[in-house]
N, C-alpha and C positions, 0 to 999 in steps of 0.2 A: 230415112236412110239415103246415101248418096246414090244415085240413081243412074248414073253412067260414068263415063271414063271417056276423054277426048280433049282436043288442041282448041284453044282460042276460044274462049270464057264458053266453056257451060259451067264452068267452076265446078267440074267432075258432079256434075251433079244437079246446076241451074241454082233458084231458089234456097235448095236446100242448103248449100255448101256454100252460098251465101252469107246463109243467117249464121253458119258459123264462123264466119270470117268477120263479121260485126260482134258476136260474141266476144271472137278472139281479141279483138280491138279493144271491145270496153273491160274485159280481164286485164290485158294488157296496161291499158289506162288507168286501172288501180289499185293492183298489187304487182307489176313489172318491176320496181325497180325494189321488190320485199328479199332483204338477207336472206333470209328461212328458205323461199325459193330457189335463190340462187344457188345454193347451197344440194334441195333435194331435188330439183331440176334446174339442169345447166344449161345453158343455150343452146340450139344446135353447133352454133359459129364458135362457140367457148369451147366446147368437145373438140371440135376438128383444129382449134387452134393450139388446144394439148397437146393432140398429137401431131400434130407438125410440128410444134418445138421440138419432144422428143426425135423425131427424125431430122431436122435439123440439125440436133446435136451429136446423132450418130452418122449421119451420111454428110454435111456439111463442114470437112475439114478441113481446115486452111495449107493442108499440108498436099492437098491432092492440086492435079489441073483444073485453071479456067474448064475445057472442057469437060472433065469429069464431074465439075461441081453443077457445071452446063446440065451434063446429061441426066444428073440424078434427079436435081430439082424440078425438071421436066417430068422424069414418070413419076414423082410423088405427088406433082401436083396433078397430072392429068388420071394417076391410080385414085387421088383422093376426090376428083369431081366425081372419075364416073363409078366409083364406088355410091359417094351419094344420090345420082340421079336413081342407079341401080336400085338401093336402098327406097327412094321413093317411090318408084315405080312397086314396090312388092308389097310395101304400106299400103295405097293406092288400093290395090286390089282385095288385099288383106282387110282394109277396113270395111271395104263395101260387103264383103260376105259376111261378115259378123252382125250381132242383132244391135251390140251398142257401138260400132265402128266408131261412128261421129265422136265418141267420148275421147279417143288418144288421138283423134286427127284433131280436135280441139286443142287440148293441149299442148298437141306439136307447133300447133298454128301459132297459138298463143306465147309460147317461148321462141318460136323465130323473129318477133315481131319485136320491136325496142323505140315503145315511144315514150314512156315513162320514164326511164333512165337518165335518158338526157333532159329530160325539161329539169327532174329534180337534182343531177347534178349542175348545169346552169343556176337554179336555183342556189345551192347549195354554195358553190361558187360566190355569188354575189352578197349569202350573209358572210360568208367566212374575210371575206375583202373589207365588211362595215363593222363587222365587230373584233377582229384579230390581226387584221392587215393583212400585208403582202406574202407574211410567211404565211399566213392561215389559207391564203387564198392559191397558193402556189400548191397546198398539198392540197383542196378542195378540185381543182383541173384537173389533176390527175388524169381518172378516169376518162375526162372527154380529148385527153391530148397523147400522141406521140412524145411532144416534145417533151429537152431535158426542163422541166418548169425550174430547177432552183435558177436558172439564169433572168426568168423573166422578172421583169419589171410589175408594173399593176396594170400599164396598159395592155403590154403584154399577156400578162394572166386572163384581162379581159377581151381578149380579140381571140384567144385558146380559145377561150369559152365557148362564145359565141360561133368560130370555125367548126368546132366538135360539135356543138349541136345542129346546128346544119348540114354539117355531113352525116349526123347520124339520122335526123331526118332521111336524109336518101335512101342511105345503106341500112339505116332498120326499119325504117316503114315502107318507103317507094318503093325500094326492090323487091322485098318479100312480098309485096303485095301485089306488085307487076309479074313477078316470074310465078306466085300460086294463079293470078288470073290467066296467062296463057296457057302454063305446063302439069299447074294442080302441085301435089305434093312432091312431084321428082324438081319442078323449078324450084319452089320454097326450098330445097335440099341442097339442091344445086349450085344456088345462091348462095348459101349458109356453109356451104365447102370454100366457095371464092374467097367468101367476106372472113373466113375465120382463117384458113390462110393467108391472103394478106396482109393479115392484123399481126401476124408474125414476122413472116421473108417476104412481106412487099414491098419492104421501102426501097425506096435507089439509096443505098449506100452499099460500102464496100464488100461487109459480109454476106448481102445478099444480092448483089450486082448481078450475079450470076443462077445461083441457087433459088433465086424469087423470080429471075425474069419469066418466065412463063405464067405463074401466078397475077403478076402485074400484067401482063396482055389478055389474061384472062378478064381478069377485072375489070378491064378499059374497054375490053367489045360488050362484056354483059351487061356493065354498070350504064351504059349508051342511053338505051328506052328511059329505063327508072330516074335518073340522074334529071334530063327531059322533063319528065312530069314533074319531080322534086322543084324544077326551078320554075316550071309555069306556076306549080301552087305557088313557091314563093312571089312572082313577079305580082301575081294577084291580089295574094294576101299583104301586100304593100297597099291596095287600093283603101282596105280596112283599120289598117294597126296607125292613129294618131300617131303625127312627126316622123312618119315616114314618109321618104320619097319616090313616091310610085313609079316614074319614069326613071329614076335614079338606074334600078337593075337593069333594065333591057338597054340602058348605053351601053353598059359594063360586058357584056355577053360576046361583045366582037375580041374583044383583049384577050376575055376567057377561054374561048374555043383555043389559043395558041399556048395554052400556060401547060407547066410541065405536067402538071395533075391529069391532065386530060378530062373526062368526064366531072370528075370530081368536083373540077375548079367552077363550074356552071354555076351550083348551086350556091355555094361561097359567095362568088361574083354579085348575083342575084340581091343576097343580102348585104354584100357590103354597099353597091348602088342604093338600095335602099334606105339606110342607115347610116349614110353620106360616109365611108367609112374608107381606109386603108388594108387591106387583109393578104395574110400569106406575106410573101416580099421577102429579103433576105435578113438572114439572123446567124446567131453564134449560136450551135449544138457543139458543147464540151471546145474542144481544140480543133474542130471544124467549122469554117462558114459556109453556109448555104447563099448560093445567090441565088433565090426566085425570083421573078417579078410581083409586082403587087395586084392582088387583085381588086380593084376599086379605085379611084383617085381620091376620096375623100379625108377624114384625118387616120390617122397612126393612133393616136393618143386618145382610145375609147376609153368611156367612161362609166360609169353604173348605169346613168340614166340610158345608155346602147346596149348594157347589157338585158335592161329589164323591157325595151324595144324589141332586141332580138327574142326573149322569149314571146311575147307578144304575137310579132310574126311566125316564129316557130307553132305555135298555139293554132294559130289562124290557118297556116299554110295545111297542117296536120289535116284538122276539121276538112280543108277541102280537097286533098287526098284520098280522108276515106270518103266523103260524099262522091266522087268522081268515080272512084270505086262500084260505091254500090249501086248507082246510076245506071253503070257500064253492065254492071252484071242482071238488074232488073231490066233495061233494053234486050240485052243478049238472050235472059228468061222470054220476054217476050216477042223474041223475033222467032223463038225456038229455036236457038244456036245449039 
């Protein structure tokens, strides 16, 4: 059973809440991305992203002021963190007095976590591009993009690709894995209110210009640490993955630091250096242009063979996240943190 409660890796527990966090990983790694799951357990970030649409669409009217749209998106997103910190914290405690506790911290562990997901849409991605084309491959992204896809092109579908899997590297592995090693299951939560809220009212556009800004500055201080580690595994895992260019990412990092993503753009960056690539930059959404800058100098016009790179890397970077992990927390077992 988990064995105590406390800041900065005993991992609520040393050892033991270790081994469940390796559990959670290799669950994760091979039925994470199962319908059937998704379906009878939702993600923690999929819940809290439900209901932030719905309040979005009741408190978020275009008919009210900047400032009131200001004020409200402020306490829904600061009522919805510290609901779930709240929420972890009582878990937390709740599982340690129980005989099978470990069993629903398990499973919570394991559905906050998202590394499965994106490798196999990635995957998925690049048969739908070789055997269907551009339209097959336009609804295959989906999943790992924001973006409107029906405007993309093929290289376009494939720089989606590869962008979403890399971010979601951060945001579904680094982070959850960063914020359960400091804060135990109120971070995992914590994190999981951010991430699923800004998956809704985070972007900087017009309808949530307002109503998300505090979401987004949420995101941009927590996602700091994680986003960090994200892109050290990646600059690393450059050293392993064939026809990558190892020194490529750590050019790319001074650009990054200024891009509008802020944290985000780190790990992007990372990979696009790598994989001598072009990434982000400006584009057509519907009857709006975006002008970002690019992240990377390399080409625009990715091709299969960058897609099946970037899993590669993705793979690699993954592996030494959780090694780093569990590293960290068998030092901290034995230092008796």
């Amino acid at each position: 059973m988990l064995r105590g409660f406390g800041m900065l890796l005993p991992y609520l527990g040393g050892v033991d809440a270790l081994l469940l966090l390796v559990i959670a990983i290799v669950l994760d790694a091979c039925v994470g991305d199962s319908p059937w799951l998704a379906r009878l357990l939702p993600t923690p970030a999929t819940l809290v992203a439900r209901l932030t649409a719905r309040l979005d669409r009741r408190l978020n009217r275009i008919d009210r002021s900047e400032a009131a749209r200001r004020a409200r998106g402020a306490l829904v997103s600061l009522c919805l963190l510290l609901g779930a910190l709240s929420l972890g914290l009582v878990l937390a405690f709740a599982f340690r007095e129980v005989r099978w506790g470990a069993v629903p911290e398990l499973l919570l562990l394991a559905r906050a976590l998202s590394i499965r997901s994106a490798w196999t849409g990635m995957g998925q991605t690049l048969k739908a591009l070789e055997s269907g084309g551009v339209e097959a491959g336009r609804e295959a992204v989906a999943p790992l993009t924001d973006r409107q896809t029906w405007s993309l092109d093929i290289h376009g579908v494939l720089r989606a690709a590869i962008e979403g899997g890399m971010l979601r590297l951060a945001c579904g592995l680094a982070a959850p894995l960063f914020w359960y090693a400091v804060l135990g299951l109120p971070g995992l939560l914590g994190w999981a209110a951010i991430d699923g809220m800004a998956q809704v009212i985070g972007h900087d556009v017009p309808r949530f210009r307002q109503f998300g800004g505090v979401v987004r500055q949420l995101r941009r201080l927590a996602g700091w640490p994680p986003m960090l580690l994200a892109t050290l595994a990646l600059l690393l895992a450059g050293l392993f993955v064939p026809g990558c260019k190892a020194l490529g990412g750590w050019r790319e990092l001074a650009t990054a630091r200024r891009h509008p993503w802020g944290p985000l753009a780190l790990p992007v960056a990372a990979a696009a250096g790598a994989l001598d690539l072009a990434m982000a930059g400006p584009r057509r959404e519907g009857e709006q242009v975006v002008k970002e800058p690019w992240l990377g100098r390399g080409r625009a016009r990715a091709t299969s063979r960058d897609l099946r790179a970037a899993m590669a890397l993705y793979g690699v970077a993954g592996l030494l996240l959780v090694g780093l992990t569990v590293s960290a927390g068998l030092i901290a077992a034995g230092l008796g943190l």
